[in-house]
C-alpha positions in Angstrom: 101.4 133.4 71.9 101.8 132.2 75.4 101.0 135.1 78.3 101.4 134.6 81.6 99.2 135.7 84.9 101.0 136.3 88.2 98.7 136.2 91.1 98.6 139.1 93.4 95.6 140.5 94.7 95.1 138.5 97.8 95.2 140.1 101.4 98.1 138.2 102.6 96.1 138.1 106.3 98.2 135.1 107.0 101.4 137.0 106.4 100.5 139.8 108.3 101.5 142.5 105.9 101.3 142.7 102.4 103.6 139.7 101.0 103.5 140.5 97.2 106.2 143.6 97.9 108.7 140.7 99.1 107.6 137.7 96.7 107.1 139.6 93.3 110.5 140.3 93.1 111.5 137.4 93.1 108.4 135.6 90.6 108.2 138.3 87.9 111.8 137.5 87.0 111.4 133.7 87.2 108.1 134.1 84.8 110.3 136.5 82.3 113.0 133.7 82.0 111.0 131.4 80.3 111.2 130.8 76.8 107.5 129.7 76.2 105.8 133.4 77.6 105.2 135.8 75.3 103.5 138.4 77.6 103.0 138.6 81.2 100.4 140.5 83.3 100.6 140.8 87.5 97.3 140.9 89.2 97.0 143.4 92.0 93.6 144.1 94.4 94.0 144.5 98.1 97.0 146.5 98.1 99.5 148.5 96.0 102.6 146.8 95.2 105.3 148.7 92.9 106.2 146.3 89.9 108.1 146.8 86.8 105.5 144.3 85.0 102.2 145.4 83.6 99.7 145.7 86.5 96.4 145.2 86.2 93.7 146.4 89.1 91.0 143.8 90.2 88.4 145.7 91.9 86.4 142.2 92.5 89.5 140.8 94.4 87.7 139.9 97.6 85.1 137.7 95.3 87.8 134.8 95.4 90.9 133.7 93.0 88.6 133.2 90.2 87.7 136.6 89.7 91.0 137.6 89.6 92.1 135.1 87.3 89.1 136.6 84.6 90.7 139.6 85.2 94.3 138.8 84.2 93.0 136.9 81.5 91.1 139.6 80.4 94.1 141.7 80.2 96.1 139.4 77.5 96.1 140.2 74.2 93.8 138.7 72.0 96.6 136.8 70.2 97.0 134.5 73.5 96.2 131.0 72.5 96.6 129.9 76.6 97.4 131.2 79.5 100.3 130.2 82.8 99.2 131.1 86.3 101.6 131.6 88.3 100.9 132.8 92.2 103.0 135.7 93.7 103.7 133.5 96.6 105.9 131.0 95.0 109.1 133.0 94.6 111.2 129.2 93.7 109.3 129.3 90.7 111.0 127.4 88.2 111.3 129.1 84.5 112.0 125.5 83.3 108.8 124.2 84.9 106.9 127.0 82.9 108.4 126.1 79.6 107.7 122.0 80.4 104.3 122.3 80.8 103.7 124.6 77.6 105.3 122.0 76.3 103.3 119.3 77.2 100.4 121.7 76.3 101.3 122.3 72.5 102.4 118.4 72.2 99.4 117.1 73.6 96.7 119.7 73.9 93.8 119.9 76.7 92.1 122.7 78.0 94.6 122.7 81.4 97.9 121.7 83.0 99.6 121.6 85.7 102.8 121.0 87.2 103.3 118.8 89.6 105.7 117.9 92.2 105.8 114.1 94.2 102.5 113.5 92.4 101.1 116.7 93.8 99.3 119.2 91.8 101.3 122.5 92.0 102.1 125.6 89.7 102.4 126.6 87.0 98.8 126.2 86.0 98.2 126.0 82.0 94.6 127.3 80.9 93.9 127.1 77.2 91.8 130.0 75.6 89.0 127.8 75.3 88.5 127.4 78.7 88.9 131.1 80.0 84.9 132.1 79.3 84.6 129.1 82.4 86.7 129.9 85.2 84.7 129.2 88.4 85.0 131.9 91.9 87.3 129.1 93.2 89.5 129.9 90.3 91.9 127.2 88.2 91.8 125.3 91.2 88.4 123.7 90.6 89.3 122.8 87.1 91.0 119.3 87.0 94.2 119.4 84.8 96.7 117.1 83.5 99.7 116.9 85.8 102.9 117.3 84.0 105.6 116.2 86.5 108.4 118.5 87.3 109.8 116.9 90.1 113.3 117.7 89.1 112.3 121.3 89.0 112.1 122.2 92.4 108.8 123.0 94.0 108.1 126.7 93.6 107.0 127.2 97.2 104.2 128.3 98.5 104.7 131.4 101.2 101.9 132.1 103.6 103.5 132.8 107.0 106.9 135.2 107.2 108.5 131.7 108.6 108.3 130.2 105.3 110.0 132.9 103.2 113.3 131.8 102.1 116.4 132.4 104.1 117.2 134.7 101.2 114.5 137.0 101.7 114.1 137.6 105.3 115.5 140.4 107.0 117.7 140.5 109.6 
């Protein structure tokens, strides 16, 4: 089984108020669509955000991305053979892009993958089992994966200020 980690526990102090209540929404759906997950988890710390996935509490949010990675991968099943992170903040997200580089995973192996758009490492992030006892402070991002392109995909964004939420999102 594949499960899935959606990334939510930051502070969102670029945002100015706690983007996760706009963006997960919009990701938990994305993640669900693919064909490849088997079970998903959402990853909550500096604030309380209402989701209809399974929540999990990171009470070391503040450490860093890595420690809230451990604790969404600590809160799989023991049946999951890897893992996709996904980050609340990208609400393009592309299901296909999820189930391409699972794919890519179970034809070639390695202990991590990534998507990537223009050349550019993006998400999802693929993390085999294997690798999970490993997972740095600085999270997946100081692991070095092979890039899977998904180009045709669509990047899944990447929202950090209110002027980059999609048109479909804002308020009037």
């Amino acid at each position: 089984m594949i499960g899935a980690v959606v990334l939510a526990a930051g502070s969102s102090s670029r945002f100015g108020s706690p983007k996760q209540r706009l963006l997960l929404g919009e990701v938990v759906p994305r993640v669900r669509q693919s064909t490849a997950v088997g079970d998903l988890v959402v990853v909550l710390g500096a604030h309380d955000v209402a989701t209809d996935a399974r929540a999990v509490r990171c009470p070391d949010w503040a450490n860093g991305p890595g420690a809230s990675l451990r604790c969404g991968l600590a809160a799989l099943p023991d049946g999951c053979e890897a893992a996709v992170i996904v980050l609340a903040d990208g609400p393009d997200i592309s299901p296909a892009a999820i189930d391409r580089v699972v794919a890519a995973w179970l034809e070639q192996g390695g202990e991590a993958l990534a998507a990537s758009y223009g050349g550019i490492r993006g998400h999802p992030v693929l993390l085999a089992r294997a690798l999970w006892p490993r997972i740095p402070d600085e999270g997946a991002r100081a692991i070095e994966p092979l890039l899977v392109a998904c180009d045709d995909l669509g990047d899944p964004g990447d929202v950090d200020t209110p002027d980059q939420l999609p048109a479909r999102l804002r308020t009037a």
